[in-house]
N, C-alpha and C positions, 0 to 999 in steps of 0.2 A: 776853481773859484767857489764851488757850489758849494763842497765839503770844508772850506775856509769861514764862509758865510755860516752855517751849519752850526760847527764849532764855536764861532765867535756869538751867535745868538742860544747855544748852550749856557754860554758862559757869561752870560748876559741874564740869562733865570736865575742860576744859581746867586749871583749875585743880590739879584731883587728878593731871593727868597728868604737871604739871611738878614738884608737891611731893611725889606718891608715899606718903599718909603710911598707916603700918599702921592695919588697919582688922578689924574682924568683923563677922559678919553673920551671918543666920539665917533658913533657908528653912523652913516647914512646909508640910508632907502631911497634908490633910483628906480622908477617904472618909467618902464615903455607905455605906449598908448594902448595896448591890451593888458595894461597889468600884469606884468612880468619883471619880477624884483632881477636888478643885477646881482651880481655876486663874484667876488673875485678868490685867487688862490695866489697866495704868498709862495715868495721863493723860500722860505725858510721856518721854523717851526712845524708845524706839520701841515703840511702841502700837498696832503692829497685831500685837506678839507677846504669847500668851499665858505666865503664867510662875507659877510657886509663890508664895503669897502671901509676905511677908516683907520683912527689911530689915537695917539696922543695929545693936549693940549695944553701949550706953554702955557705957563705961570700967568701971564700978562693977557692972553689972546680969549676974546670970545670965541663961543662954543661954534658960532654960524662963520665965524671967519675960520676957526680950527677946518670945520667941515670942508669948505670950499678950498683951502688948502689942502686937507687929505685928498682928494678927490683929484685934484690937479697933478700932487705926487705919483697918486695911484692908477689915476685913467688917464691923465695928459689931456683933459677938458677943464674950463673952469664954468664955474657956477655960482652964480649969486645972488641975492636979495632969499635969504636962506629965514628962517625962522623955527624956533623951537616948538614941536610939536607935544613931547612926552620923551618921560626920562623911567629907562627902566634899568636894573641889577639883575649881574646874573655872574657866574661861575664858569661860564661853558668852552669857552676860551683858555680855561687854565688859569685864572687869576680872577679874584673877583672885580668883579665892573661894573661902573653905573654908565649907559649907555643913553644916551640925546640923541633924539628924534629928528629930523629938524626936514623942514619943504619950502619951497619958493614963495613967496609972498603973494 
């Protein structure tokens, strides 16, 4: 299953790389009470890096609901009353990104 996953999100770049098509996404920053960032590692892409949990954001969905849904996909918590904090870009992931901030109200 892992090498099927593997393959099928190769072939999932390759694809994005020819059509390019515009996209959003959404990174969050979870601290513990000493100030200790989460960080999660994907089954797929390169997964021996750790990374900010997060993901993509439908067409339709705000950035603070994107979030709390990625969050719930990715740790099996939900969370809410979210707010945008700061929006930064960056490359480091493999693809360029502008990346939303966002914290509890």
């Amino acid at each position: 299953m892992g090498s099927l996953l593997q393959l099928a999100y190769q072939a999932r770049r390759l694809m994005w790389r020819a059509v390019r098509p515009r996209t959003r996404d959404v990174k969050v920053m979870l601290f513990n009470d000493v100030g200790e960032v989460l960080l999660v590692r994907h089954s797929y892409g390169a997964t021996h890096l750790f990374m900010l949990p997060g993901g993509g954001v439908r067409p339709w969905e705000r950035l603070a609901a994107a979030a709390a849904r990625e969050i719930g996909e990715e740790l099996g918590c939900m969370i809410q009353d979210l707010r945008l904090i700061s929006t930064h870009s960056t490359s480091a992931e493999g693809s360029a990104t502008r990346s939303r901030c966002s914290k509890r109200r």
